[in-house]
TIVONU-392354 format. One record per atom (N, C-alpha, C, O, CB): x, y, z; residue number from 1. Coordinates in steps of 0.02 Angstrom, whole numbers. Glycine has a CB too. Layout:
N
       X       Y       Z  seq
       X       Y       Z  NUM
...
***
This chain:
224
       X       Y       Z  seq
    6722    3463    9712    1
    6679    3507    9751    1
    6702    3579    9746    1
    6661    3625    9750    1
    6678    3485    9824    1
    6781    3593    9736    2
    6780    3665    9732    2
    6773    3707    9680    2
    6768    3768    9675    2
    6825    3684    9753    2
    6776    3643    9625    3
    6748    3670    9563    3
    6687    3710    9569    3
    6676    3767    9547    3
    6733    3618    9518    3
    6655    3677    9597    4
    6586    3726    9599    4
    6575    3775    9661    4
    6515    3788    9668    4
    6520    3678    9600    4
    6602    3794    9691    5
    6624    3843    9730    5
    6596    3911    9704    5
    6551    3946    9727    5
    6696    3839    9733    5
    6654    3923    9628    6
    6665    3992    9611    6
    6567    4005    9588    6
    6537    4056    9603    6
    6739    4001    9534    6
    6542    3959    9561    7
    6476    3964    9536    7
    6419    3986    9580    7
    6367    4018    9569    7
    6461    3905    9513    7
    6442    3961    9625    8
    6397    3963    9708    8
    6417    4046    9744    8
    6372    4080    9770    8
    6440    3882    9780    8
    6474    4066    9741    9
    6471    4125    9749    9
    6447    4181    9713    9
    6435    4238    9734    9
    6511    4132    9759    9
    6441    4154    9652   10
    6414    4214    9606   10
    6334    4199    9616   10
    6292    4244    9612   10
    6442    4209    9514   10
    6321    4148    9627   11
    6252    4149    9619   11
    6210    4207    9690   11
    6164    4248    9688   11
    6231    4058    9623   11
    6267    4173    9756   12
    6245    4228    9815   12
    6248    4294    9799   12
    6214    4337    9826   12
    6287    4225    9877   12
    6301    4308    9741   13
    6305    4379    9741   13
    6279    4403    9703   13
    6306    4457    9692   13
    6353    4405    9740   13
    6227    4392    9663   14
    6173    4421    9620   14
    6103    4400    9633   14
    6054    4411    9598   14
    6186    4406    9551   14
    6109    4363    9696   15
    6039    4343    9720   15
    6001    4384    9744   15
    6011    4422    9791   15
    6036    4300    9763   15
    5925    4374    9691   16
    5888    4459    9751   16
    5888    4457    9802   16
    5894    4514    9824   16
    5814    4486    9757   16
    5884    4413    9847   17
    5897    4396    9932   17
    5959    4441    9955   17
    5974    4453   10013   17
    5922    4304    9947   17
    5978    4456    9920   18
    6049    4481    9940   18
    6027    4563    9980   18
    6002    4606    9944   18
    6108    4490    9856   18
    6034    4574   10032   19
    6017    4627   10060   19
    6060    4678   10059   19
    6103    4692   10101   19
    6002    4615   10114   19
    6035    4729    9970   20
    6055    4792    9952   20
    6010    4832    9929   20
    6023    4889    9909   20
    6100    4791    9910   20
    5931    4798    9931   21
    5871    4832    9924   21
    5868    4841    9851   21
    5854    4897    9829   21
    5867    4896    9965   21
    5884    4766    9793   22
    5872    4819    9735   22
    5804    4824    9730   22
    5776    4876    9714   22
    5900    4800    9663   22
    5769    4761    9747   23
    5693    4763    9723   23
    5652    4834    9764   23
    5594    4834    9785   23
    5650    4678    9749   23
    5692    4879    9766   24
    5662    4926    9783   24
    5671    5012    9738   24
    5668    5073    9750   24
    5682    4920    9852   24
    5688    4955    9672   25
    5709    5013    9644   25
    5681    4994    9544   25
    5684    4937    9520   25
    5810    5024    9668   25
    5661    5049    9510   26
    5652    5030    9457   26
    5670    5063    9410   26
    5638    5055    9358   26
    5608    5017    9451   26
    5716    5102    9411   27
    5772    5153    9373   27
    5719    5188    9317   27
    5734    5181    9258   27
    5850    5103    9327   27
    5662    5222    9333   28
    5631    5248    9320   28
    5586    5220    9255   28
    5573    5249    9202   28
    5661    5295    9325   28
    5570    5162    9274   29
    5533    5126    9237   29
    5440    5134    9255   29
    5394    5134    9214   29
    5567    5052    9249   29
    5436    5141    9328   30
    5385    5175    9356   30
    5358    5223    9328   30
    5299    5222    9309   30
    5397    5194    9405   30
    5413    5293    9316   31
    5360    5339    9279   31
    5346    5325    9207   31
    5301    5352    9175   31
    5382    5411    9280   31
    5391    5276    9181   32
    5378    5240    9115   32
    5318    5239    9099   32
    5286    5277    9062   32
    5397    5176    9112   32
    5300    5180    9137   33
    5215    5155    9133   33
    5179    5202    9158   33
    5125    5206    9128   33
    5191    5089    9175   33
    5188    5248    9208   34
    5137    5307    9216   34
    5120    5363    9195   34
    5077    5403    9212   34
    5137    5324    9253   34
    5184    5359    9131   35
    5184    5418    9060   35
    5153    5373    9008   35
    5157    5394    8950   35
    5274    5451    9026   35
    5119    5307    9018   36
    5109    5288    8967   36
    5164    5219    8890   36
    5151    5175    8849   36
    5099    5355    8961   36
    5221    5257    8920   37
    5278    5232    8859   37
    5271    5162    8870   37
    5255    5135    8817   37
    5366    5258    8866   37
    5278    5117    8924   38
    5272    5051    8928   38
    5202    5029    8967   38
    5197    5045    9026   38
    5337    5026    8961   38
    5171    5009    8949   39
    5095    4973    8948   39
    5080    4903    8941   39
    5028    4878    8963   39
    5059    4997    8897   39
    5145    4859    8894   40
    5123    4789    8883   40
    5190    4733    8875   40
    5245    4757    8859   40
    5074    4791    8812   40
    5187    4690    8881   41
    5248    4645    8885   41
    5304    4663    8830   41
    5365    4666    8838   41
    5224    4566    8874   41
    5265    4676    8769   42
    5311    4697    8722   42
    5351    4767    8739   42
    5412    4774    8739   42
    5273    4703    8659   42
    5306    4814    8753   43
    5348    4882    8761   43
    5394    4878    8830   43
    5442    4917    8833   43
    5292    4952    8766   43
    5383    4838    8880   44
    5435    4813    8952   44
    5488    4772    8902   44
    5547    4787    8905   44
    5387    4747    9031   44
    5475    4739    8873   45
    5535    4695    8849   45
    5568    4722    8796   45
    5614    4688    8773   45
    5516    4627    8830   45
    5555    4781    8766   46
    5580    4820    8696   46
    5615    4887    8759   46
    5658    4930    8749   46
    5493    4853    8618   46
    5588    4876    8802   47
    5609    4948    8875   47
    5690    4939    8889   47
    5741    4973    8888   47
    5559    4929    8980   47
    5670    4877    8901   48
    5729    4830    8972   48
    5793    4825    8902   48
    5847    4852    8912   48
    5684    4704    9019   48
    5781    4792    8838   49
    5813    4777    8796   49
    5849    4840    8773   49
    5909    4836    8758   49
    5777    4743    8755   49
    5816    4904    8767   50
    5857    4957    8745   50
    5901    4985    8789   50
    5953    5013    8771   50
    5822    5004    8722   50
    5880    4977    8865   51
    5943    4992    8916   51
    5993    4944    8885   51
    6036    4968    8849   51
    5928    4974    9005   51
    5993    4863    8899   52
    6033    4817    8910   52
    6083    4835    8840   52
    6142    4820    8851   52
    5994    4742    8919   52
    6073    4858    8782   53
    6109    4858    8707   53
    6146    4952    8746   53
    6205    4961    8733   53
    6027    4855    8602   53
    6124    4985    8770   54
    6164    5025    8803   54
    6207    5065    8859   54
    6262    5091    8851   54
    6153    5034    8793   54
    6174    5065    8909   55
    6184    5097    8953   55
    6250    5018    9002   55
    6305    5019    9030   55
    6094    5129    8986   55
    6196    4959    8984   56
    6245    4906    9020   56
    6280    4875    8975   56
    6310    4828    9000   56
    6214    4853    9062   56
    6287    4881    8921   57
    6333    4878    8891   57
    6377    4910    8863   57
    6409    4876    8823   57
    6323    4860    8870   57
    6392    4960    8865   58
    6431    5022    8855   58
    6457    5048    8924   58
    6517    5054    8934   58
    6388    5077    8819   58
    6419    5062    8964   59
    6449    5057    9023   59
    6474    5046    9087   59
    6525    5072    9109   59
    6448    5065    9024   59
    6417    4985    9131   60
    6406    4927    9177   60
    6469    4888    9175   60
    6518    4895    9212   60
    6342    4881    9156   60
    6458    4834    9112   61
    6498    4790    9102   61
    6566    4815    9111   61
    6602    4802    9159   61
    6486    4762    9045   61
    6583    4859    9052   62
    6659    4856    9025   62
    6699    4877    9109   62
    6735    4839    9141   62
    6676    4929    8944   62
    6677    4949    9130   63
    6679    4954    9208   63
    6676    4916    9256   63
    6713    4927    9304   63
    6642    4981    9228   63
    6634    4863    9258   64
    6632    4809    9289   64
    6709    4777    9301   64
    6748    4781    9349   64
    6585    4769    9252   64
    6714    4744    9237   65
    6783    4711    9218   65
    6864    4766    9249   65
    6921    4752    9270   65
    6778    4706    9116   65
    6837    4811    9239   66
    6895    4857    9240   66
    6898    4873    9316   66
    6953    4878    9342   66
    6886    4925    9191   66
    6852    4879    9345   67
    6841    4872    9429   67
    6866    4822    9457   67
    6901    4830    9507   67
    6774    4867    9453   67
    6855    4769    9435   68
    6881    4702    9466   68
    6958    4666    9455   68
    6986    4623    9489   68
    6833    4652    9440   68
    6982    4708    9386   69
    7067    4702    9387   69
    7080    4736    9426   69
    7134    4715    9449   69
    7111    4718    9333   69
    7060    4791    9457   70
    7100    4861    9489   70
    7075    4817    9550   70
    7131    4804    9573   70
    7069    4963    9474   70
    7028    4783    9596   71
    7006    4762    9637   71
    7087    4713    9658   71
    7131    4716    9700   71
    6930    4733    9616   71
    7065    4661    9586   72
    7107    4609    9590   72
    7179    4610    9604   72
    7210    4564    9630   72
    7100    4582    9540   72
    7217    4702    9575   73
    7278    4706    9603   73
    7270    4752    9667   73
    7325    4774    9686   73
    7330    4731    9551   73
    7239    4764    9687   74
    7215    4794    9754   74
    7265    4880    9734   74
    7318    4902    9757   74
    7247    4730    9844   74
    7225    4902    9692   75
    7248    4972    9672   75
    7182    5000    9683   75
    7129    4989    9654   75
    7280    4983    9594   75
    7201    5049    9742   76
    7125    5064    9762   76
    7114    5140    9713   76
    7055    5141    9694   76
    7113    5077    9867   76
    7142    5186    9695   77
    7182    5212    9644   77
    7136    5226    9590   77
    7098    5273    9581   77
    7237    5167    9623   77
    7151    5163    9551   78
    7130    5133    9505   78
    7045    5128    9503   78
    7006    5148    9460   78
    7167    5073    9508   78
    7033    5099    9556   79
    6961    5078    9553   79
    6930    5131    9591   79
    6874    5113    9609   79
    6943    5005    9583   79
    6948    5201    9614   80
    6910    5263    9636   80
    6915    5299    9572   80
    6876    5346    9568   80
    6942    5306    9701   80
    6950    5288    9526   81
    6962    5316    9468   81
    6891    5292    9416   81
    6859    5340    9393   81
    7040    5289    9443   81
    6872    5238    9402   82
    6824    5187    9366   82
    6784    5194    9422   82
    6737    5163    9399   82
    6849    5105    9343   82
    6764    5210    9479   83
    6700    5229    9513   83
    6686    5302    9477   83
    6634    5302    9446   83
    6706    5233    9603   83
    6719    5357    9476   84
    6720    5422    9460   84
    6665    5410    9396   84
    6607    5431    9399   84
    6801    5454    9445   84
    6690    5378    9344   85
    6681    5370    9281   85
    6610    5325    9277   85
    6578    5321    9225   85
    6747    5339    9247   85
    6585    5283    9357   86
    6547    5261    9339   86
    6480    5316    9353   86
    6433    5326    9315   86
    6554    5198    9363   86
    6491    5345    9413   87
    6441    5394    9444   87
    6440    5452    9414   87
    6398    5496    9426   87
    6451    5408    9510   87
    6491    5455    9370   88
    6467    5533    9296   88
    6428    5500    9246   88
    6391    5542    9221   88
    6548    5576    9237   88
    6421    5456    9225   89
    6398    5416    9172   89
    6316    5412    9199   89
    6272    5415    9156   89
    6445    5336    9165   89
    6297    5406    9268   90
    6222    5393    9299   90
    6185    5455    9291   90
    6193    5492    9340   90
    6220    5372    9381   90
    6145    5479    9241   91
    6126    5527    9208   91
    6078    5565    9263   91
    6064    5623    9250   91
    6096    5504    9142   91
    6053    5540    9320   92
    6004    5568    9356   92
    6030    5581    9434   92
    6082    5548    9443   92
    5942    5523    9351   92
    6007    5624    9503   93
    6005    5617    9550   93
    5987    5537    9581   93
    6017    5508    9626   93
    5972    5665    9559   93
    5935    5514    9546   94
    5902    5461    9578   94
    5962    5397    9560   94
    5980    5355    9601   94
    5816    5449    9544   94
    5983    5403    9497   95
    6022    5337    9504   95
    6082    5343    9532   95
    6101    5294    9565   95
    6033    5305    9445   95
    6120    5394    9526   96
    6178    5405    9574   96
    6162    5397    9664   96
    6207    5382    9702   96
    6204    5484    9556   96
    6100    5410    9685   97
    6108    5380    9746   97
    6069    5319    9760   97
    6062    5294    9816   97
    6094    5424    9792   97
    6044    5294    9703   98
    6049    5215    9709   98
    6116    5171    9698   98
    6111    5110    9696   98
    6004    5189    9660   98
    6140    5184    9695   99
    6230    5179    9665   99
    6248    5159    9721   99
    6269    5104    9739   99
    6281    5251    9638   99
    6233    5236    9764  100
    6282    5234    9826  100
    6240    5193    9883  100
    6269    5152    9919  100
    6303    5319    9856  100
    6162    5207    9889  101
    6151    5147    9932  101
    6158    5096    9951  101
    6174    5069   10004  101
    6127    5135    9935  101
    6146    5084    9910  102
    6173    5009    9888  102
    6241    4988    9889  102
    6254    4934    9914  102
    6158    4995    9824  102
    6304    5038    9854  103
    6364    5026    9875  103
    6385    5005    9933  103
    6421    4957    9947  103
    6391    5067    9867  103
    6347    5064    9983  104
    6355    5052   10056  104
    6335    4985   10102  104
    6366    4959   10148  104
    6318    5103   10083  104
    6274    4965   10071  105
    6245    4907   10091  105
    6289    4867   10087  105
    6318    4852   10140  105
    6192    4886   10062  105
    6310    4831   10018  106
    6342    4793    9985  106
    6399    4783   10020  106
    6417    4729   10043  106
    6347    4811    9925  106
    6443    4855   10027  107
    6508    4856   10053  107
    6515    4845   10145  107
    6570    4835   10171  107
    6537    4930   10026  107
    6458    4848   10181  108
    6456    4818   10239  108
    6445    4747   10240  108
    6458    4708   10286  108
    6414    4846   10273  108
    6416    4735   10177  109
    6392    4652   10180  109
    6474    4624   10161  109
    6487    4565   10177  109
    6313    4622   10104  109
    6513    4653   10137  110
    6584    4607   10121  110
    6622    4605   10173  110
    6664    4561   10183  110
    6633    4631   10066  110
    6605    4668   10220  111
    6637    4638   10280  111
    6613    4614   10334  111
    6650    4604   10382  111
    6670    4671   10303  111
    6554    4602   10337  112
    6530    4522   10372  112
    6550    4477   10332  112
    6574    4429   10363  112
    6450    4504   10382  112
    6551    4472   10274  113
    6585    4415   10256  113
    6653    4384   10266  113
    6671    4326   10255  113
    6581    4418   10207  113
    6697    4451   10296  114
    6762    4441   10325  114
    6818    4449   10250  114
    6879    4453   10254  114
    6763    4355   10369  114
    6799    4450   10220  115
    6851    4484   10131  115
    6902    4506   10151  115
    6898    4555   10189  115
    6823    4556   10077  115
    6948    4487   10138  116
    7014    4514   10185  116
    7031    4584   10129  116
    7039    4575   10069  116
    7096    4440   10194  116
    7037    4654   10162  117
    7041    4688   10143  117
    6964    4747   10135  117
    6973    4808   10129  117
    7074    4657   10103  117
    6908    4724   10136  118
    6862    4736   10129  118
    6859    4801   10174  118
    6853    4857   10149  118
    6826    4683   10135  118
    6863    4790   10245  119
    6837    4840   10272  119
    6900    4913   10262  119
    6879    4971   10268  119
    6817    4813   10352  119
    6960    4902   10250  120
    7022    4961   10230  120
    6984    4978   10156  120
    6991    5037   10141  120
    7124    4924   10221  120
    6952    4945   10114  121
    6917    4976   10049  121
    6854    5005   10037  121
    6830    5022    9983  121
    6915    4935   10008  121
    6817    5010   10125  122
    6769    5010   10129  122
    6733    5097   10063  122
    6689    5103   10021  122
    6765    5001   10217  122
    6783    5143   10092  123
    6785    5229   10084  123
    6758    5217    9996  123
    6720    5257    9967  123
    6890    5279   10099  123
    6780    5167    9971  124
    6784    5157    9887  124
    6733    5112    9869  124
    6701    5128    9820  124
    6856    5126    9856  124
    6713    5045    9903  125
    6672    5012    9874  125
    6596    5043    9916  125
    6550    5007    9897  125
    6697    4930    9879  125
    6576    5083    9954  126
    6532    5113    9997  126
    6501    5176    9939  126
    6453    5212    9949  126
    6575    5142   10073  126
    6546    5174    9875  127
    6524    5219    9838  127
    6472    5227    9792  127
    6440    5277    9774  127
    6560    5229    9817  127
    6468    5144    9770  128
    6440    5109    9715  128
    6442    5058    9702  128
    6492    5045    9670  128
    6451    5122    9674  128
    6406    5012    9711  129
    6370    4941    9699  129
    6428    4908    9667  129
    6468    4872    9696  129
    6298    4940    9649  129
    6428    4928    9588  130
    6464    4887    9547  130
    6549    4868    9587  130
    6582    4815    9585  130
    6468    4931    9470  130
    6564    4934    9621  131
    6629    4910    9648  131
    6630    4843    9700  131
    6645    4785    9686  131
    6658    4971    9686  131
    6610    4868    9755  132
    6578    4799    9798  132
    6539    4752    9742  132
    6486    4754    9774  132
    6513    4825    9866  132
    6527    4725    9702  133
    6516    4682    9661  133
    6581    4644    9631  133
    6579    4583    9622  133
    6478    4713    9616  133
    6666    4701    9609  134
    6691    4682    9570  134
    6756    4645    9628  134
    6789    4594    9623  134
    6700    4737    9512  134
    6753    4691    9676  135
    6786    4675    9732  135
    6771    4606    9767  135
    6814    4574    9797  135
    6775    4725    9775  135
    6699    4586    9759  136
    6703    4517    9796  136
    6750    4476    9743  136
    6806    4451    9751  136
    6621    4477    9809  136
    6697    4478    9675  137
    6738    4442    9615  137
    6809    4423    9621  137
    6832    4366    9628  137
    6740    4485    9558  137
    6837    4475    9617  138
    6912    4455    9635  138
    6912    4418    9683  138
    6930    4361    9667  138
    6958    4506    9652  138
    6894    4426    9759  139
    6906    4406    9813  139
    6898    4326    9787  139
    6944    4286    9796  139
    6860    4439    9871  139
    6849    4313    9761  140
    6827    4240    9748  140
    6853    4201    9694  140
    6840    4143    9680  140
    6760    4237    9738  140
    6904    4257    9657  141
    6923    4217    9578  141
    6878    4208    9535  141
    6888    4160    9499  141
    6946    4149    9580  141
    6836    4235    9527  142
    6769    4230    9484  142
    6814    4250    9402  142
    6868    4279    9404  142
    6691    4304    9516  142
    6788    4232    9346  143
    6837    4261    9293  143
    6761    4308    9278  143
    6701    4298    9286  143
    6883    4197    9220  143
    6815    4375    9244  144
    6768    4424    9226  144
    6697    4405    9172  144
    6640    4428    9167  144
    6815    4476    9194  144
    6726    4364    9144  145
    6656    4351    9105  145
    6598    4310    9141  145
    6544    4304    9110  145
    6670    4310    9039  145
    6603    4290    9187  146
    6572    4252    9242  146
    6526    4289    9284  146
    6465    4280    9291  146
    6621    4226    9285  146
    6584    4355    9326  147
    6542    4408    9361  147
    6500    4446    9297  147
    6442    4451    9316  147
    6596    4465    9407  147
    6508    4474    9230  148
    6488    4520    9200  148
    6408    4466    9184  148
    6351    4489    9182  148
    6547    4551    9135  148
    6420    4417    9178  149
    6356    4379    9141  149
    6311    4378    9215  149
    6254    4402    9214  149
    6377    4283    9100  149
    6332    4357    9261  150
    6279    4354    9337  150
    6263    4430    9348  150
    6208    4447    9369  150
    6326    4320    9422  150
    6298    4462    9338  151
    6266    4550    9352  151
    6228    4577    9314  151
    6182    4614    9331  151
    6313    4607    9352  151
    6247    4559    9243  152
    6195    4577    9174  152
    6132    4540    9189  152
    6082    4570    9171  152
    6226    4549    9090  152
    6122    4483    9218  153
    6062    4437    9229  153
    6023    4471    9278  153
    5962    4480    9270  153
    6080    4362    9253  153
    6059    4494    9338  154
    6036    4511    9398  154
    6001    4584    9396  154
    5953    4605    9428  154
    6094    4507    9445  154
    6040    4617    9346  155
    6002    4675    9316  155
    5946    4662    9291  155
    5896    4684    9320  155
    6032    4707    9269  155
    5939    4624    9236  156
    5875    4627    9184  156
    5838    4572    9220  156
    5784    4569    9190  156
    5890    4609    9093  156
    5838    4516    9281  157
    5778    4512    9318  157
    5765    4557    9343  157
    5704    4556    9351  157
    5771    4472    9357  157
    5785    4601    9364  158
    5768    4664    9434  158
    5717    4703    9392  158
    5661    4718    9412  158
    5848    4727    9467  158
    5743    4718    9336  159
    5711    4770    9313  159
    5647    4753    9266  159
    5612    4797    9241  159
    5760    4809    9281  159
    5636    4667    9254  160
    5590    4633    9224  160
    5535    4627    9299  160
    5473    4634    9301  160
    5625    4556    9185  160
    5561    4620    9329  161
    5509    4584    9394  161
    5466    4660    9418  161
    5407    4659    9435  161
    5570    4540    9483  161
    5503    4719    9417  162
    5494    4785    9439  162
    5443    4809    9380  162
    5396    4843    9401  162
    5568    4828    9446  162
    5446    4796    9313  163
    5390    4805    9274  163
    5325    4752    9276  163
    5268    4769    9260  163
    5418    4808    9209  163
    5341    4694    9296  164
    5286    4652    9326  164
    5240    4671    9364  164
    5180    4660    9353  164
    5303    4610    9358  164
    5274    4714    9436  165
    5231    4744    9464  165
    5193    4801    9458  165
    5141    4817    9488  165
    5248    4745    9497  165
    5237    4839    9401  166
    5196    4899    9409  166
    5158    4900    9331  166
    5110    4938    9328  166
    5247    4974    9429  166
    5173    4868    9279  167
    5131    4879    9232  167
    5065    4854    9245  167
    5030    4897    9218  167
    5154    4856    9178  167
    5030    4815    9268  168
    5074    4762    9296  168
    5053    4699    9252  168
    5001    4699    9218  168
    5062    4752    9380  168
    5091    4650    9255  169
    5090    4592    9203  169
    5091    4530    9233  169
    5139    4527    9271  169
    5146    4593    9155  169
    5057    4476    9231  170
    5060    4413    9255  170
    5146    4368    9256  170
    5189    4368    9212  170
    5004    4379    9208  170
    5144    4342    9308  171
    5241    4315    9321  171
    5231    4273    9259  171
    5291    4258    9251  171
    5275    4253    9413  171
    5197    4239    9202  172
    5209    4200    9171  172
    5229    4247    9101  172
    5266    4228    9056  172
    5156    4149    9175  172
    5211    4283    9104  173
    5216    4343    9060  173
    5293    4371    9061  173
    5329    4382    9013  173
    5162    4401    9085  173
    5308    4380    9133  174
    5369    4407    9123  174
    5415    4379    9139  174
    5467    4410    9144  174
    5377    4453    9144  174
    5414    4288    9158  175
    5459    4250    9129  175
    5476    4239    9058  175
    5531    4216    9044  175
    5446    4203    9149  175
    5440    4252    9019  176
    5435    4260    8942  176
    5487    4291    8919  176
    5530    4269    8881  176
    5379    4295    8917  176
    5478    4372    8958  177
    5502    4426    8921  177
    5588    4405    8960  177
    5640    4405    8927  177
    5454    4517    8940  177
    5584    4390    9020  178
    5646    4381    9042  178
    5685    4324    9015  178
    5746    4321    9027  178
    5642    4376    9106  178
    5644    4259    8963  179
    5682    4211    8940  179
    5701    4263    8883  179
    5758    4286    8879  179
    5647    4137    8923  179
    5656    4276    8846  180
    5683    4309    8771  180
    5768    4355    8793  180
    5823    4347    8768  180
    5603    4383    8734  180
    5743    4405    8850  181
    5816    4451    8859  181
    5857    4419    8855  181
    5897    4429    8810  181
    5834    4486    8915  181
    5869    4352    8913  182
    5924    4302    8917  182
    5956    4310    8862  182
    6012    4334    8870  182
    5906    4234    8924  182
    5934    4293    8783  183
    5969    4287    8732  183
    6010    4327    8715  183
    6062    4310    8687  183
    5942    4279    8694  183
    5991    4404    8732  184
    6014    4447    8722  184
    6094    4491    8762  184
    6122    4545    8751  184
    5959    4468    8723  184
    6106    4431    8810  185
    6181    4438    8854  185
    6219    4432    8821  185
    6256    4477    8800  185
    6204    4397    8905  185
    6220    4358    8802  186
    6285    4334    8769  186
    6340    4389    8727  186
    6397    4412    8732  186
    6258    4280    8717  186
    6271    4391    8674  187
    6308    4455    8638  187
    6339    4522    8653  187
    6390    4542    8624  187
    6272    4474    8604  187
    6303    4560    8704  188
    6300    4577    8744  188
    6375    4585    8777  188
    6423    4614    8752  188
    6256    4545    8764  188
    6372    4565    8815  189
    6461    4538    8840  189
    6507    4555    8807  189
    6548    4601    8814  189
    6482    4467    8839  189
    6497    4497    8750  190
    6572    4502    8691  190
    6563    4578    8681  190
    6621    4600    8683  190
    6566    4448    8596  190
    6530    4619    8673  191
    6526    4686    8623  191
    6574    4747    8709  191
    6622    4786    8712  191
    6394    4716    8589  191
    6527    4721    8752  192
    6548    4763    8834  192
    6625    4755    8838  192
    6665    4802    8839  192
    6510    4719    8918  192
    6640    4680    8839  193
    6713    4661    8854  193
    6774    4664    8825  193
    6827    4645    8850  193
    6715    4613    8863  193
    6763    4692    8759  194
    6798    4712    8721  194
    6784    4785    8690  194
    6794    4804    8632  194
    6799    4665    8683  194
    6759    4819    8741  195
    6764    4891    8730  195
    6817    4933    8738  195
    6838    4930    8796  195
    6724    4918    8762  195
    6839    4959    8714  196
    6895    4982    8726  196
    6899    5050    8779  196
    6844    5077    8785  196
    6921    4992    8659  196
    6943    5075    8809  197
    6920    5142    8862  197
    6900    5203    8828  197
    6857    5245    8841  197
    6982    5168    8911  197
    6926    5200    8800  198
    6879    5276    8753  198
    6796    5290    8725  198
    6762    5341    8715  198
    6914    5281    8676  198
    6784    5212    8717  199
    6728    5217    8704  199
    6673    5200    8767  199
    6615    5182    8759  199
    6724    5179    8649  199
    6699    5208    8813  200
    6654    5179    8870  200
    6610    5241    8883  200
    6634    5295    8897  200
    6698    5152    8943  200
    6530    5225    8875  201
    6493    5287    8863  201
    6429    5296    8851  201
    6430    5340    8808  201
    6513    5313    8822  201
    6377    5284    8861  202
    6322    5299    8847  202
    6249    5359    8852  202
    6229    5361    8910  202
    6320    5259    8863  202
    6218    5394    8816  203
    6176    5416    8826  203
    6098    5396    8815  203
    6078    5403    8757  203
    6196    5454    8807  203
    6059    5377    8854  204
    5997    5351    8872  204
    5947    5406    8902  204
    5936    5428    8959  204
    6010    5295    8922  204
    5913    5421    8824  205
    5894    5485    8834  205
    5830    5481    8893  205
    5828    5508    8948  205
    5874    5518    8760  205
    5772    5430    8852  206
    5722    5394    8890  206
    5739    5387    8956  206
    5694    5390    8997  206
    5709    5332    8866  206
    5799    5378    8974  207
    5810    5323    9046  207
    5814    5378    9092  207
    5795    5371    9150  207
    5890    5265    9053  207
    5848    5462    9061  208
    5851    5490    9103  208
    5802    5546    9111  208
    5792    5589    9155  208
    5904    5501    9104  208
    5770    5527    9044  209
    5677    5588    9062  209
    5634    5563    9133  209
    5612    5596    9180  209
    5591    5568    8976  209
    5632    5476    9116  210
    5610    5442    9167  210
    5629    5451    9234  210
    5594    5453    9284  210
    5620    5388    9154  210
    5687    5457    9230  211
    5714    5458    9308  211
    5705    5526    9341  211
    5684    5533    9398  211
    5796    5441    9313  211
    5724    5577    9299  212
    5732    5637    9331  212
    5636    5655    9337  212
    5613    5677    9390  212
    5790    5697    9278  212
    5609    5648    9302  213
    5520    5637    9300  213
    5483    5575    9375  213
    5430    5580    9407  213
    5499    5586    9198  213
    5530    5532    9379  214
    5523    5514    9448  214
    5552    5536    9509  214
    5550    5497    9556  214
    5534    5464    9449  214
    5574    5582    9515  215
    5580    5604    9593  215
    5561    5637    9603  215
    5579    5668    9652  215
    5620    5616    9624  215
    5484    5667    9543  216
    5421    5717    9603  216
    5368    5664    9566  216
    5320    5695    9544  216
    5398    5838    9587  216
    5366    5609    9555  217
    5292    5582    9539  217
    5250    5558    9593  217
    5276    5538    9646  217
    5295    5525    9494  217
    5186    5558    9583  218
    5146    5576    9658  218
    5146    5534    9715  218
    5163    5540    9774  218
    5073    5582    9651  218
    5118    5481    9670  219
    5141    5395    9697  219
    5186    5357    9672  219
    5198    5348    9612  219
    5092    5346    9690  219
    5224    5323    9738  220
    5270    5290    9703  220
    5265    5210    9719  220
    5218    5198    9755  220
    5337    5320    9720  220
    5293    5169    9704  221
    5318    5098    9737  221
    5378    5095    9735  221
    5396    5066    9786  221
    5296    5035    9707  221
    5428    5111    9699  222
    5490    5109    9703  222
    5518    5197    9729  222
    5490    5250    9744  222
    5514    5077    9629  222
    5593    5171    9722  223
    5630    5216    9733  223
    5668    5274    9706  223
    5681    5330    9729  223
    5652    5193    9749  223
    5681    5244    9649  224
    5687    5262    9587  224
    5648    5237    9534  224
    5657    5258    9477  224
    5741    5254    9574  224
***
């Protein structure tokens, strides 16, 4: 039974249920479709796929991992250091304070959960999501390739389901596009997890026309 423990926590902690408001956010995929650039299952799933080969893999993941050793030796240090690096890397206003909303959320939700240590780390994981993400990890023994694959998933539904609505595309449609991405983790991973620190880095030119183009667009549904 405790074998399956560690599985059960990761699953709570990338569950959209999880109250950090992502489905309220579409990292500027909104003005995507309202500039036109994504219109059909193919261009959402050629969208979602060119983030996932960069931005979360170059810099999500490897950070991720590197958050959750510094978590894991409780070097708070360390992991305000790899927050720094994550919130310079978020190319827009809008995603840097989706970062932190959510950080905050997240990082009150670990201490209802009682995380021993949680609420003395609050100042650091209150910053940004991924930390309160890497911080439970540890807390739970999760091994890094475990948390990086449930967060990479939890991303590219969020951001598959968020083009559902607004392109908008039938759920059978964008179970499709979300089976095809699936394939596209694995690899994914190996390339993130063995990045080395120098190269941790991405520029997403699209991602950040979009974003910074969404925080005067007229109507919105999301947040970003």
């Amino acid at each position: 039974m405790n074998a399956d423990l560690p599985l059960l926590r990761l699953l709570q902690l990338v569950s959209p249920t999880l109250p950090v408001g992502g489905f309220t956010y579409s990292q500027g995929l909104e003005w995507a479709v309202e500039a036109g650039w994504v219109r059909t299952a193919a261009d959402l799933e050629a969208w979602v796929a060119d983030q996932l080969g960069q931005g979360l893999t170059r810099v999500d993941v490897p950070l991720l991992a590197r958050l959750q050793a510094a978590a894991g030796a409780r070097d708070t240090q360390a992991c305000a250091g790899w927050v720094d690096q994550l919130l310079a890397a978020r190319e827009t206003a809008e995603l840097r304070l989706e970062e932190a909303n959510r950080g905050r959320a997240l990082a009150d939700l670990l201490i209802a959960w009682d995380l021993a240590g949680a609420r003395d780390w609050r100042p650091v994981l209150a910053r940004a999501q991924l930390a309160g993400l890497a911080f439970a990890a540890a807390a739970w023994g999760l091994a890094p390739r475990q948390a990086a694959a449930g967060y990479a998933w939890s991303w590219t539904e969020n951001l598959v389901l968020a083009g559902v609505k607004c392109v908008p595309l039938g759920q059978t449609q964008g179970q499709q596009v979300l089976a095809r991405l699936a394939a596209l983790i694995p690899p994914a991973l190996e390339t993130a997890l063995a990045l080395p620190d120098e190269e941790i880095g991405a520029c997403c030119a699209a991602l950040a026309i979009a974003g910074s183009a969404h925080e005067t667009q007229y109507t919105r549904l999301f947040r970003s």
